[in-house]
mmCIF file of the N, C-alpha and C atoms, coordinates in Angstrom:
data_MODEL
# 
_entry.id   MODEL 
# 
loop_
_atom_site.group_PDB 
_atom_site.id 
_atom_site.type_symbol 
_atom_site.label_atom_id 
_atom_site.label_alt_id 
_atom_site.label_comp_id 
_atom_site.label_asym_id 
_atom_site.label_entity_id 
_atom_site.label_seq_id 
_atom_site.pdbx_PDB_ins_code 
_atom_site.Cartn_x 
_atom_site.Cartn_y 
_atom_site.Cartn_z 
_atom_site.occupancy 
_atom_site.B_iso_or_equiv 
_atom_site.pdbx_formal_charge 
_atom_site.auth_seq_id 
_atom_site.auth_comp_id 
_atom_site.auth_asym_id 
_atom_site.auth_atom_id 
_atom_site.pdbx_PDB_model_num 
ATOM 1   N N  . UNK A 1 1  ? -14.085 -1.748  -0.204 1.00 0.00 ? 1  UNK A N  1 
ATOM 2   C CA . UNK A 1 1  ? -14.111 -2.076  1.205  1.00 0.00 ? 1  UNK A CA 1 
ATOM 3   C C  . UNK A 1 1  ? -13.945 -3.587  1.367  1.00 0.00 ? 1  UNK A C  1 
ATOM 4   N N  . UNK A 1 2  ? -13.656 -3.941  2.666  1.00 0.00 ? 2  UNK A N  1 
ATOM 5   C CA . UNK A 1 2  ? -13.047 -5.318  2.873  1.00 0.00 ? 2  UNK A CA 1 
ATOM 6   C C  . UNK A 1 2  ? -12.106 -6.017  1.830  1.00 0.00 ? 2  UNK A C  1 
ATOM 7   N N  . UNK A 1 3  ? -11.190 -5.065  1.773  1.00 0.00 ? 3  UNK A N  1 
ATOM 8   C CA . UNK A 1 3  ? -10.454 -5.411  0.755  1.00 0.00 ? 3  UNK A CA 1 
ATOM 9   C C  . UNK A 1 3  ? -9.151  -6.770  1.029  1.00 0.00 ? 3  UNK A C  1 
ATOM 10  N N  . UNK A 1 4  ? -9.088  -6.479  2.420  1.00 0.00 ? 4  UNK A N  1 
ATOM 11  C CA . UNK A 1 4  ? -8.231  -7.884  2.720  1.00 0.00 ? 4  UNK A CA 1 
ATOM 12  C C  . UNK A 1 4  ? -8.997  -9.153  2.314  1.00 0.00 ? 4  UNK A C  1 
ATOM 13  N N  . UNK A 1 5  ? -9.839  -9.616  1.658  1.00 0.00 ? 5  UNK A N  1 
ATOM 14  C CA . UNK A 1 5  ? -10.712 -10.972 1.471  1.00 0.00 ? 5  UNK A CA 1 
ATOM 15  C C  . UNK A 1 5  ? -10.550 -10.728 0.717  1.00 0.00 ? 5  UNK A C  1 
ATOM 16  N N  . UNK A 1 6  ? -10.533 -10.015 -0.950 1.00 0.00 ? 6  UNK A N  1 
ATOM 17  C CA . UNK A 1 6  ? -10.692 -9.527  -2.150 1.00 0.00 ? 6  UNK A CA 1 
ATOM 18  C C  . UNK A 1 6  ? -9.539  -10.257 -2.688 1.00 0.00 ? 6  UNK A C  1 
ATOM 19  N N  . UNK A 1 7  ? -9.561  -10.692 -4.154 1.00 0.00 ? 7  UNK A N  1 
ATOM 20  C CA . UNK A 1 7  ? -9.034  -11.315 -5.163 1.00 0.00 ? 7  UNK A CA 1 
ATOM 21  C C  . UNK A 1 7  ? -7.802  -11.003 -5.986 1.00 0.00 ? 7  UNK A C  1 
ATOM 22  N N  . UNK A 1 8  ? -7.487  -9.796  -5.663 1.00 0.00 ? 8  UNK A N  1 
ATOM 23  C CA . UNK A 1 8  ? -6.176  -9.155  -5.743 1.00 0.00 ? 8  UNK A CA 1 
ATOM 24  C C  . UNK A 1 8  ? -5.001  -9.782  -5.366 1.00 0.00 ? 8  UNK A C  1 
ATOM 25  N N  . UNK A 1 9  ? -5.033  -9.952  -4.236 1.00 0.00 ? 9  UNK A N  1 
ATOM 26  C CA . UNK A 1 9  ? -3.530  -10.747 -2.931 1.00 0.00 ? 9  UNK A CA 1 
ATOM 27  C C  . UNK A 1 9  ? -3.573  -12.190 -4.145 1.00 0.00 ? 9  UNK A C  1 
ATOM 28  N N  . UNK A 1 10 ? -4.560  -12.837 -4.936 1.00 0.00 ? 10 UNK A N  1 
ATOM 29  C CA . UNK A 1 10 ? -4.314  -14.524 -5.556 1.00 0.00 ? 10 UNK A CA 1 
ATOM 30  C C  . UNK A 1 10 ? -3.842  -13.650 -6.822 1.00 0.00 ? 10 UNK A C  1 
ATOM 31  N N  . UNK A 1 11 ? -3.692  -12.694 -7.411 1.00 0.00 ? 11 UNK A N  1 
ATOM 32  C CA . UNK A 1 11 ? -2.796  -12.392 -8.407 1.00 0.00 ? 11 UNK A CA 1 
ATOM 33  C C  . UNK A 1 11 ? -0.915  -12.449 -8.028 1.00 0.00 ? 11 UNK A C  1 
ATOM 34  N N  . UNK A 1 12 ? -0.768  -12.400 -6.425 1.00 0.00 ? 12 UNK A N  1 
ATOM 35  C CA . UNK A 1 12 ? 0.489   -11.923 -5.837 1.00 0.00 ? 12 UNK A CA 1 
ATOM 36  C C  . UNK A 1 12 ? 1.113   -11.084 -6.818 1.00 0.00 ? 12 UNK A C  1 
ATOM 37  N N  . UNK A 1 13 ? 0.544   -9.723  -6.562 1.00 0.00 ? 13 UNK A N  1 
ATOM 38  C CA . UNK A 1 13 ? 1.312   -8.285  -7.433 1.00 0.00 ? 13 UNK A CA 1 
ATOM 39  C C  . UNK A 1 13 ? 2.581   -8.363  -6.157 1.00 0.00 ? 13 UNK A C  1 
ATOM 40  N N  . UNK A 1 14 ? 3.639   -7.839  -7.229 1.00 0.00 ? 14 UNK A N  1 
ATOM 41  C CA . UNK A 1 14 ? 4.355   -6.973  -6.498 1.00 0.00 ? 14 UNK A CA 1 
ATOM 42  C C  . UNK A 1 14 ? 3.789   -5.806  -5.402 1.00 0.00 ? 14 UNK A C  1 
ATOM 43  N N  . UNK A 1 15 ? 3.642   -4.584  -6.111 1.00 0.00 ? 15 UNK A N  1 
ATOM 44  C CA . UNK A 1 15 ? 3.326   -3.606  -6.050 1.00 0.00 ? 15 UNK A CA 1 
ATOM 45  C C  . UNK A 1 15 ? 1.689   -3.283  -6.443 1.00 0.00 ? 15 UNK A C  1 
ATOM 46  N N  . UNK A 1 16 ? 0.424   -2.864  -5.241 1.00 0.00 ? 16 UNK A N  1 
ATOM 47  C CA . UNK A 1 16 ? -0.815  -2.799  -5.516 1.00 0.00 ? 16 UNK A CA 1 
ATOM 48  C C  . UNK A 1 16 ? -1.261  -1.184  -5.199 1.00 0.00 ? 16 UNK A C  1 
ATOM 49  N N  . UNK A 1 17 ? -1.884  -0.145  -5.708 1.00 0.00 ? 17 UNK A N  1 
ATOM 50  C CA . UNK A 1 17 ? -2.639  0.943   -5.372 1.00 0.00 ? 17 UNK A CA 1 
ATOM 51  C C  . UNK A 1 17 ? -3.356  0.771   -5.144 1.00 0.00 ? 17 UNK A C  1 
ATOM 52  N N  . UNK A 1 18 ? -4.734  0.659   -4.446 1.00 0.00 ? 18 UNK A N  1 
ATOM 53  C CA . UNK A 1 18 ? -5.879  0.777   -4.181 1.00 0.00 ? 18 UNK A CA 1 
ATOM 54  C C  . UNK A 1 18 ? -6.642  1.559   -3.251 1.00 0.00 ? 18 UNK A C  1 
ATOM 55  N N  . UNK A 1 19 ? -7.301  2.351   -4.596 1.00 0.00 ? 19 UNK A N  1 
ATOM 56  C CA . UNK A 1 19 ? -8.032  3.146   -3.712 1.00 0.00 ? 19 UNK A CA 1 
ATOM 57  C C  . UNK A 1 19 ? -9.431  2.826   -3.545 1.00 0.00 ? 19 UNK A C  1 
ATOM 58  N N  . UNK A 1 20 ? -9.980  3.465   -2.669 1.00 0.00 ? 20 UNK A N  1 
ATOM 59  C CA . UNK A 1 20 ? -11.377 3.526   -1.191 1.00 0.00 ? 20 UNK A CA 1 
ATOM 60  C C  . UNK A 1 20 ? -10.373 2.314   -0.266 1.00 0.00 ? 20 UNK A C  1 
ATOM 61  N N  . UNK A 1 21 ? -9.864  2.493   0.246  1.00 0.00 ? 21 UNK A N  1 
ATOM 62  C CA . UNK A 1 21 ? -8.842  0.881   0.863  1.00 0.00 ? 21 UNK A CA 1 
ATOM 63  C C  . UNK A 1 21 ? -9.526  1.441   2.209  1.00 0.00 ? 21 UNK A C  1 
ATOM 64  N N  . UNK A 1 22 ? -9.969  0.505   3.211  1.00 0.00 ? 22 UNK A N  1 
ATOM 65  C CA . UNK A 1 22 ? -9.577  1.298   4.573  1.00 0.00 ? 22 UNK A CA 1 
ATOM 66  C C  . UNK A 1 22 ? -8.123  1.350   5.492  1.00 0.00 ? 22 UNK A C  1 
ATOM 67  N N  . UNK A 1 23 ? -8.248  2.063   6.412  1.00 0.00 ? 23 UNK A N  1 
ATOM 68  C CA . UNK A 1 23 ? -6.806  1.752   7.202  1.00 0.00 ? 23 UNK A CA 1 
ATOM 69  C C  . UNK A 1 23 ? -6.880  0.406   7.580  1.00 0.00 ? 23 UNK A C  1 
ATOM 70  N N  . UNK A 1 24 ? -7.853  -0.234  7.970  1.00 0.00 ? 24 UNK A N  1 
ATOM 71  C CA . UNK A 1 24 ? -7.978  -1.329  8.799  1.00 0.00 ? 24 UNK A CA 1 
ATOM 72  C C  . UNK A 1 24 ? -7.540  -2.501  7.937  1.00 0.00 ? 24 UNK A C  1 
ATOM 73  N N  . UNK A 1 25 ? -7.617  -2.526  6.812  1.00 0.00 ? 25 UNK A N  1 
ATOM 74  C CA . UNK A 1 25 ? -7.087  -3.261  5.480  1.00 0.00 ? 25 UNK A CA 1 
ATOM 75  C C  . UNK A 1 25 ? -5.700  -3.455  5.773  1.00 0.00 ? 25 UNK A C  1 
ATOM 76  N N  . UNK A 1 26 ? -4.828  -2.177  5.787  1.00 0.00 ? 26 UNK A N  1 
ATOM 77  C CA . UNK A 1 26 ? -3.182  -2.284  5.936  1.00 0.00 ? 26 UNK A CA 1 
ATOM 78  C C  . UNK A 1 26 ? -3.073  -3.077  6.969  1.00 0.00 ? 26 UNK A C  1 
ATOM 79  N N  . UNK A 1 27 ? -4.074  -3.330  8.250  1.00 0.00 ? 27 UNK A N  1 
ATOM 80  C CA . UNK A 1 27 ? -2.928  -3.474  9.440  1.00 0.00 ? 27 UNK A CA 1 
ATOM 81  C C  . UNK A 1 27 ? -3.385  -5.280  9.049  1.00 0.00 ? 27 UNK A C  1 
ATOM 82  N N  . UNK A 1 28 ? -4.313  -5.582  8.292  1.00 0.00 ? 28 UNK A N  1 
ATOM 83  C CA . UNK A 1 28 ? -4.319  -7.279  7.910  1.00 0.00 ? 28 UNK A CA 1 
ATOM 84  C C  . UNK A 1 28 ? -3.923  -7.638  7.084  1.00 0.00 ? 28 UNK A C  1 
ATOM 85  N N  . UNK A 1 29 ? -3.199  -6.717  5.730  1.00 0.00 ? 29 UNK A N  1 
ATOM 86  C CA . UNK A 1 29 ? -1.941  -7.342  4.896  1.00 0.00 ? 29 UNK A CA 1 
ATOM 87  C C  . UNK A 1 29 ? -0.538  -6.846  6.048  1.00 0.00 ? 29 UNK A C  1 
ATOM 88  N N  . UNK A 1 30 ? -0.611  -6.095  6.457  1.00 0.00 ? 30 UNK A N  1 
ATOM 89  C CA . UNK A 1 30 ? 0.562   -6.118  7.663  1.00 0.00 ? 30 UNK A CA 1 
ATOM 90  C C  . UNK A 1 30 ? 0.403   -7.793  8.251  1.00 0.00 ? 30 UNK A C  1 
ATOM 91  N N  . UNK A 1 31 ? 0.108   -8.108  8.477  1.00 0.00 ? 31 UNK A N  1 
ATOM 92  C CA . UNK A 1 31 ? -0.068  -9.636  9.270  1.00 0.00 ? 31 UNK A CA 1 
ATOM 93  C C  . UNK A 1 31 ? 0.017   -10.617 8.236  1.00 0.00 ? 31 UNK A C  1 
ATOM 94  N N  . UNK A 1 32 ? 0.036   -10.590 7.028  1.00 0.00 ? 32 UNK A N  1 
ATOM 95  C CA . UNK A 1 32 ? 0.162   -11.435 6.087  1.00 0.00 ? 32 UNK A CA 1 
ATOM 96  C C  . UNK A 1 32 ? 1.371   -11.307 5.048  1.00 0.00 ? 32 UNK A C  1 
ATOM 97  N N  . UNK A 1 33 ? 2.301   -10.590 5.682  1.00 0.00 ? 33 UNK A N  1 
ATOM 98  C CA . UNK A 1 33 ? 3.238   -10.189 5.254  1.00 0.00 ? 33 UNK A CA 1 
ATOM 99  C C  . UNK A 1 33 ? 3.933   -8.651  4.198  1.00 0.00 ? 33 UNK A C  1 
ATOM 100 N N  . UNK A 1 34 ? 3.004   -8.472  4.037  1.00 0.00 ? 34 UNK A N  1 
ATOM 101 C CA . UNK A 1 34 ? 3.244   -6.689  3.327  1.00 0.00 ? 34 UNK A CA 1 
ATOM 102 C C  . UNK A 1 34 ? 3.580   -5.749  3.583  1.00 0.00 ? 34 UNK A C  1 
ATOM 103 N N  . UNK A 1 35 ? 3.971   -4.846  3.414  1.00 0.00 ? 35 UNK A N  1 
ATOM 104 C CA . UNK A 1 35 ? 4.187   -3.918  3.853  1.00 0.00 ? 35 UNK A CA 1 
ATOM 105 C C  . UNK A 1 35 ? 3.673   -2.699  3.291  1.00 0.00 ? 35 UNK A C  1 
ATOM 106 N N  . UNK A 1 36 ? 2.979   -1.822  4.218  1.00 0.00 ? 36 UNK A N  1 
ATOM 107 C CA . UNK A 1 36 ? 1.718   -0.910  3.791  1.00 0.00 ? 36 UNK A CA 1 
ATOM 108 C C  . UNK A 1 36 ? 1.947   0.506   3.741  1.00 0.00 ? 36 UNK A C  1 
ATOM 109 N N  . UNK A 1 37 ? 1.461   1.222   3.121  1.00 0.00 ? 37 UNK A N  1 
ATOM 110 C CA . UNK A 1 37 ? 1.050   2.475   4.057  1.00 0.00 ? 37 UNK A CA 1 
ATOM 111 C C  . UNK A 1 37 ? -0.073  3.158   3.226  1.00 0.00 ? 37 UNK A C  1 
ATOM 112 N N  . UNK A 1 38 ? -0.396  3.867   3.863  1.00 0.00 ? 38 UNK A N  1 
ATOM 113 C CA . UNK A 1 38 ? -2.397  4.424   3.843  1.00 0.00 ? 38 UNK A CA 1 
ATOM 114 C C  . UNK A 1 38 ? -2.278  5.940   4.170  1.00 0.00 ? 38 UNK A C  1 
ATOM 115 N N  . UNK A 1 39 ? -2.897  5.939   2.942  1.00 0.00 ? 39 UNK A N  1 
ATOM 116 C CA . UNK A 1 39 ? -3.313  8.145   2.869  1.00 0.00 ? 39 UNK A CA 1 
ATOM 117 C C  . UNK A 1 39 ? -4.747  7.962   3.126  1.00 0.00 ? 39 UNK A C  1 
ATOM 118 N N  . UNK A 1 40 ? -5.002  8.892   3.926  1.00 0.00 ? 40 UNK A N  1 
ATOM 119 C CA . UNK A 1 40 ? -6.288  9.787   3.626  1.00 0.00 ? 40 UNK A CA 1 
ATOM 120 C C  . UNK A 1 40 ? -7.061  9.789   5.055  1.00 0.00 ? 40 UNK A C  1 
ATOM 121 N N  . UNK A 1 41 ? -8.056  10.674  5.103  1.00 0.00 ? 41 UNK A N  1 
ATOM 122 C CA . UNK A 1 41 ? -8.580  11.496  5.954  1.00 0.00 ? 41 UNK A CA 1 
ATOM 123 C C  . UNK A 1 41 ? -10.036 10.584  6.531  1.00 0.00 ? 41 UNK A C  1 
ATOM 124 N N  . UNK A 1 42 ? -10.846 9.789   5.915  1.00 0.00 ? 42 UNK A N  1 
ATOM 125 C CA . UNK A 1 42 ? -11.513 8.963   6.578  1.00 0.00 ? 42 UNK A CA 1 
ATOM 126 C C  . UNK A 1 42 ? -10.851 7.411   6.338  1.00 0.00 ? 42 UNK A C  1 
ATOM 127 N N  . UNK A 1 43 ? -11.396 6.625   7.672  1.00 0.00 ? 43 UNK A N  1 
ATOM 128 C CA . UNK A 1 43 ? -10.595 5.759   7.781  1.00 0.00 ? 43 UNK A CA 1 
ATOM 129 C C  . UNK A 1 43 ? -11.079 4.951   7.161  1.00 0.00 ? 43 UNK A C  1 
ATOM 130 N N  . UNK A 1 44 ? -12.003 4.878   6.495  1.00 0.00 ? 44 UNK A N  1 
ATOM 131 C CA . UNK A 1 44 ? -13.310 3.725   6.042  1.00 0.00 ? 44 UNK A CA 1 
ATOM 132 C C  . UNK A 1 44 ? -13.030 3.873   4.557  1.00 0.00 ? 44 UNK A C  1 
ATOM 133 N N  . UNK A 1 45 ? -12.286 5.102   3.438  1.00 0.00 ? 45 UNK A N  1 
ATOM 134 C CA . UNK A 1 45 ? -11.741 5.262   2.533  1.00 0.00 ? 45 UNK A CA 1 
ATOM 135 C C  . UNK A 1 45 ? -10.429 6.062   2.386  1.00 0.00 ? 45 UNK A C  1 
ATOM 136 N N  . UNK A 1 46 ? -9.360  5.520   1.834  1.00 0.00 ? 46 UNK A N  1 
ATOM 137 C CA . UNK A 1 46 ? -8.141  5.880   1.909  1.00 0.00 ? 46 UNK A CA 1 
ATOM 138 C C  . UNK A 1 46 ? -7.443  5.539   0.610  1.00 0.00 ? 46 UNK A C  1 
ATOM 139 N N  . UNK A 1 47 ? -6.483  5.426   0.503  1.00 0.00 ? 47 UNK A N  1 
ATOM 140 C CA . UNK A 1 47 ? -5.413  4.974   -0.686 1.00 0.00 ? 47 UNK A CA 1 
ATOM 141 C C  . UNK A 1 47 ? -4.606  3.992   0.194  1.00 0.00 ? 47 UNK A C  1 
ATOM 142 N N  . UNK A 1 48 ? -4.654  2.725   -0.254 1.00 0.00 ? 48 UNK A N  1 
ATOM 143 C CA . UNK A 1 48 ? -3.930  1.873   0.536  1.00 0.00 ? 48 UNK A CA 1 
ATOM 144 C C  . UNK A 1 48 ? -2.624  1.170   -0.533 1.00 0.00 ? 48 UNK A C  1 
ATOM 145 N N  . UNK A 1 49 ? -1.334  1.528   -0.698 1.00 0.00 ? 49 UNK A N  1 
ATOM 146 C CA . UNK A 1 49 ? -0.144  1.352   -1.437 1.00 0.00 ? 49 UNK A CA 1 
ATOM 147 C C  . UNK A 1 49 ? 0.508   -0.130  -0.559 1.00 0.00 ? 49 UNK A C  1 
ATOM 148 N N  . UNK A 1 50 ? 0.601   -1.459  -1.383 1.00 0.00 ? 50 UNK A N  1 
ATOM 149 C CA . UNK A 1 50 ? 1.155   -2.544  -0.717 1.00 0.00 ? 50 UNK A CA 1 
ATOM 150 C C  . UNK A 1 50 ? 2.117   -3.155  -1.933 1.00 0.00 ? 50 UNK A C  1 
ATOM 151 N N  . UNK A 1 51 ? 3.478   -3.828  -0.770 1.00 0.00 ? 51 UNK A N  1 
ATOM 152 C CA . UNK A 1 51 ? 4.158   -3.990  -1.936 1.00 0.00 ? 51 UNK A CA 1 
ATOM 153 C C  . UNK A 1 51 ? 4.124   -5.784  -0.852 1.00 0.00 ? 51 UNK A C  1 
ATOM 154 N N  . UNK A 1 52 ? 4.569   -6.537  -1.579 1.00 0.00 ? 52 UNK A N  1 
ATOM 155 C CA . UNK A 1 52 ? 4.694   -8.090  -0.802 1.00 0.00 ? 52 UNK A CA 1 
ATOM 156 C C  . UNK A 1 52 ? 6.289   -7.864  -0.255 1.00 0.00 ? 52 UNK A C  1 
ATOM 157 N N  . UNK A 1 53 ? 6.204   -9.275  0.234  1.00 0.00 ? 53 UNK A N  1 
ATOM 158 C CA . UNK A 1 53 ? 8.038   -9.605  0.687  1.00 0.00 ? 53 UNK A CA 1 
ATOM 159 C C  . UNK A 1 53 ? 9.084   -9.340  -0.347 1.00 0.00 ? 53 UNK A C  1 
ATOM 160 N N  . UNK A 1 54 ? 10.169  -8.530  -0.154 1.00 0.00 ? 54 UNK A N  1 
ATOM 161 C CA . UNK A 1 54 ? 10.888  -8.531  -1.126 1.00 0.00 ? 54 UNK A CA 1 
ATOM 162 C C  . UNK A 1 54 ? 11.031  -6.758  -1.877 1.00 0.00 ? 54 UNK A C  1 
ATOM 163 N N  . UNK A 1 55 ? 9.932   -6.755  -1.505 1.00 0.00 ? 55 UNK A N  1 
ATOM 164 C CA . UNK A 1 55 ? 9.605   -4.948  -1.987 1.00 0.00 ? 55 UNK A CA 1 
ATOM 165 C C  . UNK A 1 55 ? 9.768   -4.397  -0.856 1.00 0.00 ? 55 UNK A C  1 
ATOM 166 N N  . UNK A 1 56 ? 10.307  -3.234  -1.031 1.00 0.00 ? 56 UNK A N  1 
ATOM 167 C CA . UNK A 1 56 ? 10.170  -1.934  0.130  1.00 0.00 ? 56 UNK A CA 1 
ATOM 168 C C  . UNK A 1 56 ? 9.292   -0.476  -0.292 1.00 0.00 ? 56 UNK A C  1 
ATOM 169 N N  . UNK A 1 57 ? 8.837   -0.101  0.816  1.00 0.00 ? 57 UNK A N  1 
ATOM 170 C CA . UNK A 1 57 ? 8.050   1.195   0.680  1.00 0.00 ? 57 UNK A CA 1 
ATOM 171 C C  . UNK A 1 57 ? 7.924   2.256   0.944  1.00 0.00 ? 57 UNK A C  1 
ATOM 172 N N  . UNK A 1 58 ? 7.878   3.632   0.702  1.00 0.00 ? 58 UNK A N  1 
ATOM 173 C CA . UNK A 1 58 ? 8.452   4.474   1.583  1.00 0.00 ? 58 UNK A CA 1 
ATOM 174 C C  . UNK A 1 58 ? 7.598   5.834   1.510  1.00 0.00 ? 58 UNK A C  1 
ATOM 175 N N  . UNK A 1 59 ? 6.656   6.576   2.113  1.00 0.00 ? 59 UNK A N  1 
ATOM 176 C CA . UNK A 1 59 ? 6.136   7.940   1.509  1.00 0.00 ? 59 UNK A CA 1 
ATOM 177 C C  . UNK A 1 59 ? 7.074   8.469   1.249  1.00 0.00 ? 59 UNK A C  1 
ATOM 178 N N  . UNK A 1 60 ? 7.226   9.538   -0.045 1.00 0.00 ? 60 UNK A N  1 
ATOM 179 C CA . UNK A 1 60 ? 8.334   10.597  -0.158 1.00 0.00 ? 60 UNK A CA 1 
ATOM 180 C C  . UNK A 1 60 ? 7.630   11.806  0.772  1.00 0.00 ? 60 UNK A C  1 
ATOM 181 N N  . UNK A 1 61 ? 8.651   13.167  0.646  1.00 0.00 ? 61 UNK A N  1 
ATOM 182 C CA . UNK A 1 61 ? 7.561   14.398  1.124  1.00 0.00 ? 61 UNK A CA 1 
ATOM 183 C C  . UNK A 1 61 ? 6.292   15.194  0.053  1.00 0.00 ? 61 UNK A C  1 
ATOM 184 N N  . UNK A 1 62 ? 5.258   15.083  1.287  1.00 0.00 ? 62 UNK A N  1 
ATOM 185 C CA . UNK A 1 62 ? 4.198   15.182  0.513  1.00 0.00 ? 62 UNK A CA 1 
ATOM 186 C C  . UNK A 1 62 ? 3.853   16.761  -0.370 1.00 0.00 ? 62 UNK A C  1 
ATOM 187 N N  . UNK A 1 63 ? 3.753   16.961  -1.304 1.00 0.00 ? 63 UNK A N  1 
ATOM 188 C CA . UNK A 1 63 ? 3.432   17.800  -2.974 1.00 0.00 ? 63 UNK A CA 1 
ATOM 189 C C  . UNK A 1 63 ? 2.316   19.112  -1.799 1.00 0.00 ? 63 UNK A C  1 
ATOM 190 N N  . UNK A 1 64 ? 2.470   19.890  -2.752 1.00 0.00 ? 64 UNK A N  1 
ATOM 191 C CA . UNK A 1 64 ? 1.187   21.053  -2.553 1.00 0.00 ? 64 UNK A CA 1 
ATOM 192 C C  . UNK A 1 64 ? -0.569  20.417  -3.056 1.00 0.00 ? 64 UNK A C  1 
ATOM 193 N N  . UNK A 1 65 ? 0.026   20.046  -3.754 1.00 0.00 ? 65 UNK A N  1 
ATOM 194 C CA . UNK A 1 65 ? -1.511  19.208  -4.484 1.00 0.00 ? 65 UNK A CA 1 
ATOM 195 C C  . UNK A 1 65 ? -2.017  18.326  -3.295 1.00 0.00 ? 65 UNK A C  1 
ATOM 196 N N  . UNK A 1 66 ? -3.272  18.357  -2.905 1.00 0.00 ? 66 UNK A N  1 
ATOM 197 C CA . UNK A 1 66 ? -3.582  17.822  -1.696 1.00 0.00 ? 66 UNK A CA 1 
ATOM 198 C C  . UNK A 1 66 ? -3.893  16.047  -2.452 1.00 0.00 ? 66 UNK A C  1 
ATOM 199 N N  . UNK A 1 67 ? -4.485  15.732  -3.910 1.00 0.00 ? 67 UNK A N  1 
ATOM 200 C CA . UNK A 1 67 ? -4.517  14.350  -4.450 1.00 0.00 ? 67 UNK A CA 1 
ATOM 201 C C  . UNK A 1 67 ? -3.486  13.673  -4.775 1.00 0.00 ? 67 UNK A C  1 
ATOM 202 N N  . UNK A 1 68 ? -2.138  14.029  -4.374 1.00 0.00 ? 68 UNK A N  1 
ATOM 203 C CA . UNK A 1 68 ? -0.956  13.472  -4.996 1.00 0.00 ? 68 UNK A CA 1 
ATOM 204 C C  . UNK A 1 68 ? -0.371  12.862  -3.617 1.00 0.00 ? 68 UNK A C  1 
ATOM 205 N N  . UNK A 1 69 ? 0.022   11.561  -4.134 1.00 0.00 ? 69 UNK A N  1 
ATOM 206 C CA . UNK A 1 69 ? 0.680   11.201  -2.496 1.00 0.00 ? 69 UNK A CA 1 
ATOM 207 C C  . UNK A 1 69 ? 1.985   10.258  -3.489 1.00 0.00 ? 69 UNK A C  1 
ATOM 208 N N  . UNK A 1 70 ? 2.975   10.747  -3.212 1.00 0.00 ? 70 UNK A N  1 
ATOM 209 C CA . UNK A 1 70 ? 4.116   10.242  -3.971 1.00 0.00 ? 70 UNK A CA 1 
ATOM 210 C C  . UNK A 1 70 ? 4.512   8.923   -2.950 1.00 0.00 ? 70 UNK A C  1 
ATOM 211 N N  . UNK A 1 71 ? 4.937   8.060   -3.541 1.00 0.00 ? 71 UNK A N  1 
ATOM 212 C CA . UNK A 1 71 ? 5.768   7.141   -2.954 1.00 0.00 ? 71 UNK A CA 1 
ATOM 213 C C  . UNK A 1 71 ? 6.947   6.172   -3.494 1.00 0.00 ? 71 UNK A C  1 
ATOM 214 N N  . UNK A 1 72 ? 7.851   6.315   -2.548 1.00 0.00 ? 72 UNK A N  1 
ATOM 215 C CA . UNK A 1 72 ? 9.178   5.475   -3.483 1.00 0.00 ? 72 UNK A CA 1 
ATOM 216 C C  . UNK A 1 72 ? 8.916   3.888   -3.430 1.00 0.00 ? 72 UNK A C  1 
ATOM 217 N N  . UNK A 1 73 ? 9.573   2.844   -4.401 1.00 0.00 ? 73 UNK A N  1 
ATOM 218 C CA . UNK A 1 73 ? 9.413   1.595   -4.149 1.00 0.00 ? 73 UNK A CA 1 
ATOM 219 C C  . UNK A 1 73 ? 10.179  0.586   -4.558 1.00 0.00 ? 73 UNK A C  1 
ATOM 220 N N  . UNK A 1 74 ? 10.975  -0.156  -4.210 1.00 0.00 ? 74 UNK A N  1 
ATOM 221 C CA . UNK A 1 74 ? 12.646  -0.854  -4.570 1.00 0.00 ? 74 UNK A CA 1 
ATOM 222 C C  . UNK A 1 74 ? 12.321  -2.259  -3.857 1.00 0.00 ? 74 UNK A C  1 
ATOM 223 N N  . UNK A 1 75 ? 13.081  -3.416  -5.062 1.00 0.00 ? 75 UNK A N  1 
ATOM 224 C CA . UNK A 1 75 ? 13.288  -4.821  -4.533 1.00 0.00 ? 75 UNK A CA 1 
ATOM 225 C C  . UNK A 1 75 ? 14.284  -4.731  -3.957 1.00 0.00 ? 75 UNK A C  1 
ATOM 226 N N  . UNK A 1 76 ? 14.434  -5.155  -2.803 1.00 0.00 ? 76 UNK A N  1 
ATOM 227 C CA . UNK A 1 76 ? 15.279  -4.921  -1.676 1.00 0.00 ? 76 UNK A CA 1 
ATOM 228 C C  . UNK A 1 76 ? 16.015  -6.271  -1.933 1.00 0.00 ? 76 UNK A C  1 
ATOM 229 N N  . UNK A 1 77 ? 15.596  -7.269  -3.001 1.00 0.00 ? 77 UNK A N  1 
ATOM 230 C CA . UNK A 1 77 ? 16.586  -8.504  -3.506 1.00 0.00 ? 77 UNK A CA 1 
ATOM 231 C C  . UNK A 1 77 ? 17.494  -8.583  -4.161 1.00 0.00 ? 77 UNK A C  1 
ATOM 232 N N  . UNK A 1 78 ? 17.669  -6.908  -4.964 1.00 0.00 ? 78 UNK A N  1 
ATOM 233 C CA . UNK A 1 78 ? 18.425  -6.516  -5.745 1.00 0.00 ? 78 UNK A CA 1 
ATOM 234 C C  . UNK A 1 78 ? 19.395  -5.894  -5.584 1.00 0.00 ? 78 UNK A C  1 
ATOM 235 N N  . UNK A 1 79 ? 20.809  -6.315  -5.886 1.00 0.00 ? 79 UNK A N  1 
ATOM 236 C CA . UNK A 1 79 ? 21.826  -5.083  -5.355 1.00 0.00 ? 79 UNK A CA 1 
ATOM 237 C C  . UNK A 1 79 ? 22.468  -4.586  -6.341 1.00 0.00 ? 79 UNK A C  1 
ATOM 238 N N  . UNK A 1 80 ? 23.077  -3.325  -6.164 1.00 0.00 ? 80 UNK A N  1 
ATOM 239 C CA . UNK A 1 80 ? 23.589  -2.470  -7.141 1.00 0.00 ? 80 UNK A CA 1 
ATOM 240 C C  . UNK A 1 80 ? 25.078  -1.890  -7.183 1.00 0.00 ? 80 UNK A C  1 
# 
């Protein structure tokens, strides 16, 4: 919890999982440049998936398995 203050963001990952994340977490790396998105059913613990500038993010469609939350993820600096 309060994971936007947390010591993670001074590593600058690419790409971060973290889970118990709340929603409220995404929408303040949303403001700091990231781009987010957040599974789960209480808002106070979730799976919060952040990639920085430069990364893109995307849910795929979601599995039968209710713990699996797939997601795609590409440097959008890169062309092919």
């Amino acid at each position: 919890m309060g994971f936007d203050k947390k010591a993670l963001l001074s590593q600058n990952p690419d790409v971060a999982v973290v889970p118990e994340c709340s929603e409220k977490s995404t929408v303040a790396l949303q403001q700091r440049g990231y781009e987010t998105l957040w599974f789960g059913l209480n808002p106070l613990k979730g799976l919060g998936v952040f990639c920085r500038r430069g990364w893109s993010i995307r849910a795929l469609p979601q599995p039968q398995q209710k713990w699996i939350v797939p997601v795609a993820s590409f440097d959008i600096t890169q062309t092919s």
